[in-house]
Every structure is written in structure tokens, then in C-alpha cells.
N, C-alpha and C positions, 0 to 999 in steps of 0.2 A: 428488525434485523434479526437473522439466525444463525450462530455461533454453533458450529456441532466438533466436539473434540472427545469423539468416542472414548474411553477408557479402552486404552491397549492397541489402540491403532494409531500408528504415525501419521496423524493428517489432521488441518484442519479446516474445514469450509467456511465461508461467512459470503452470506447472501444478505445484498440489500438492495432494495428500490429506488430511484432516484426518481422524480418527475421534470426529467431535461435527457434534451438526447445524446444517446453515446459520444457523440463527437466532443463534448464538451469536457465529459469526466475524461476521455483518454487525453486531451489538451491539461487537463486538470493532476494527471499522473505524469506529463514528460513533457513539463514546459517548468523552468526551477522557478520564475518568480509565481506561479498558481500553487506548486509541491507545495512550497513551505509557507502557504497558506492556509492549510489543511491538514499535513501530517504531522500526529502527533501530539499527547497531550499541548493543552495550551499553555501549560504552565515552563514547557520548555521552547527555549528558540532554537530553532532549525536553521542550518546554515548548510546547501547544500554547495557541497563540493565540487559537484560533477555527473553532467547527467548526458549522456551517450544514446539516446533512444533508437539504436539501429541495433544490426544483427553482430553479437560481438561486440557491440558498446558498452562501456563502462558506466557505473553509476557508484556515486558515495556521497552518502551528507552524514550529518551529524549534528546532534541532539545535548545542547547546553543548558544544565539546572541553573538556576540562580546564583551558586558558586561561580560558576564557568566552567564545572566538570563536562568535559567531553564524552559523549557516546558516539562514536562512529560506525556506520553500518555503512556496505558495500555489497557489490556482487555484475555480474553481466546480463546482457540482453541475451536471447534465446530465439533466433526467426525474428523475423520483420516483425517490432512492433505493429499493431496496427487498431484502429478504433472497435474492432470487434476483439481482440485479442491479444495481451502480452506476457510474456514467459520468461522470466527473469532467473536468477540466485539471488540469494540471499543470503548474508554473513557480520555478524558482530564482531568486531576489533578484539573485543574481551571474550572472546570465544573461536578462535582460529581454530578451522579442520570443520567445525559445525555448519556445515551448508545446507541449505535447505530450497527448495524449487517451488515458486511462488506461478500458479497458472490464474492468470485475472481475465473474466470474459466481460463481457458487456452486451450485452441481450436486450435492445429494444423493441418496442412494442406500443403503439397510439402515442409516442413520446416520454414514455416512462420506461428506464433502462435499470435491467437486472445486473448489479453487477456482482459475481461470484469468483472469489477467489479460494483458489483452494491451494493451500500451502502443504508439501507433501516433504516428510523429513526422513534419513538413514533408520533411527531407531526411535522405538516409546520413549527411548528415557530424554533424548534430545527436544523432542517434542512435550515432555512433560514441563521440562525448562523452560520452555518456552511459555507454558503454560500459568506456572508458578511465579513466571517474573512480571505480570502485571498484562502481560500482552491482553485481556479482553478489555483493562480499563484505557490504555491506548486508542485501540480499536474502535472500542465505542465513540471517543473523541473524534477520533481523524473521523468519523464515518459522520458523526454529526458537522461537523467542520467541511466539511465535502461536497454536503448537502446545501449548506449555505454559500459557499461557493461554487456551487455552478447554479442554483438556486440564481442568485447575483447575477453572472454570467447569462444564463436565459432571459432575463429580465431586461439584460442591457440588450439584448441583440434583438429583442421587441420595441424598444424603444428609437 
């Protein structure tokens, strides 16, 4: 997996592999009982809110420690989701005004799909935040977590 969050550029890409076809991970991103199988460290449970996969649609879950402190995040759909492509917002409850525009592709190939999201924010310093608050050890999680679920998922649909 490759993580590039230039110094001084608002954006960040993350490119990873998957060996299962696209159709599975976009099932995997906008079906809630797959979501909150995968996103997210595991150390927290996801409880998703609400998930609108259309043009204009709504999405919010949110991310409960061991306390039961809540993290809620939200944001809208952008264009027809669809297996090659989805374009969302994104926004933290403890962070209102901070939006950020998440472009997720899904690029397959002999069965093995690329997927790249490239998350593009207002300023550096929004995007430094972002950066600062854990977001690669997340990321690496949900993305291994993703991996075995649809890993899973391929597997049953061979069987």
C-alpha cells in the first residue's frame, strides 16, 4: 500500500491492491452490514448511521472507543456511485466547516483491482490535521480489514 501526503500540498492519495474484483469492494464500501466490517481501527466499533449510496445521498456512522465515546463522521454522495467510481464529502462532527472531497476509483485488471483514493482538502493546515490525528494508522487497518473481507467474499462466491 502507498500513502503519499506531500509536505505542503492539500491531498492525500492511497493506493492499494486488492486480489478480488471491483464489484465486491464497491459492495464492500456501500452495503452497512460489509462498511462496518472493515472500516476502521478494530479496536473501535462502527455503528453506521446511515448510508444513502446515490447521487445526493447521505452517509453518517460513527466510531465508539471502549468508553462509548462517540466519533461521528458524515458527508454526501457526488454522481452516481458506481463500481468503477465514488465521490463523496467528508466531515467530522468535532470538526464542522472542515470538508474534504474523497475521489475512490477501482481499476481492475486479471482480477486484481487497484483501488485509489485520493482525498483533496481546502487548505495544508486542514489536511495536516488530518494527518496528525492518526489517519495512516486507521487506514492501514481498514485497508487490511478490506482485504479480508472481500478476500472472504471471493471465496464464498467460488464456493
Amino acid at each position: 500500500m502507498k500513502i503519499v501526503a506531500e509536505p505542503g500540498v492539500p491531498q492525500v492519495v492511497i493506493v492499494r491492491k486488492f486480489n478480488a474484483p471491483r464489484e465486491l469492494l464497491f459492495r464492500a464500501y456501500t452495503e452497512p452490514d460489509l462498511v462496518k466490517r472493515w472500516l476502521g481501527p478494530a479496536d473501535l466499533e462502527l455503528v453506521v448511521n446511515q448510508l444513502d449510496p446515490r447521487h445526493g445521498g447521505r452517509w453518517r456512522w460513527t466510531h465508539y472507543d471502549r468508553d462509548g465515546k462517540g466519533y461521528a463522521f458524515h458527508g454526501l454522495y457526488h454522481g452516481e456511485p458506481t463500481p468503477e467510481r465514488i465521490v463523496q464529502t467528508y466531515e467530522f462532527d468535532q470538526a464542522p466547516g472542515t470538508v474534504y472531497l474523497n475521489l475512490i476509483t477501482f481499476d481492475e485488471a486479471d482480477g486484481v483491482t487497484t483501488l485509489t483514493q485520493n482525498t483533496v482538502f481546502f487548505a495544508v493546515e486542514d489536511r495536516d490535521l488530518y494527518v496528525a490525528g492518526g489517519m495512516e494508522r486507521g487506514i492501514r487497518a481498514s485497508m487490511q480489514q478490506l482485504d479480508d473481507l472481500v478476500s472472504e467474499l471471493a471465496e464464498e462466491a467460488h464456493s
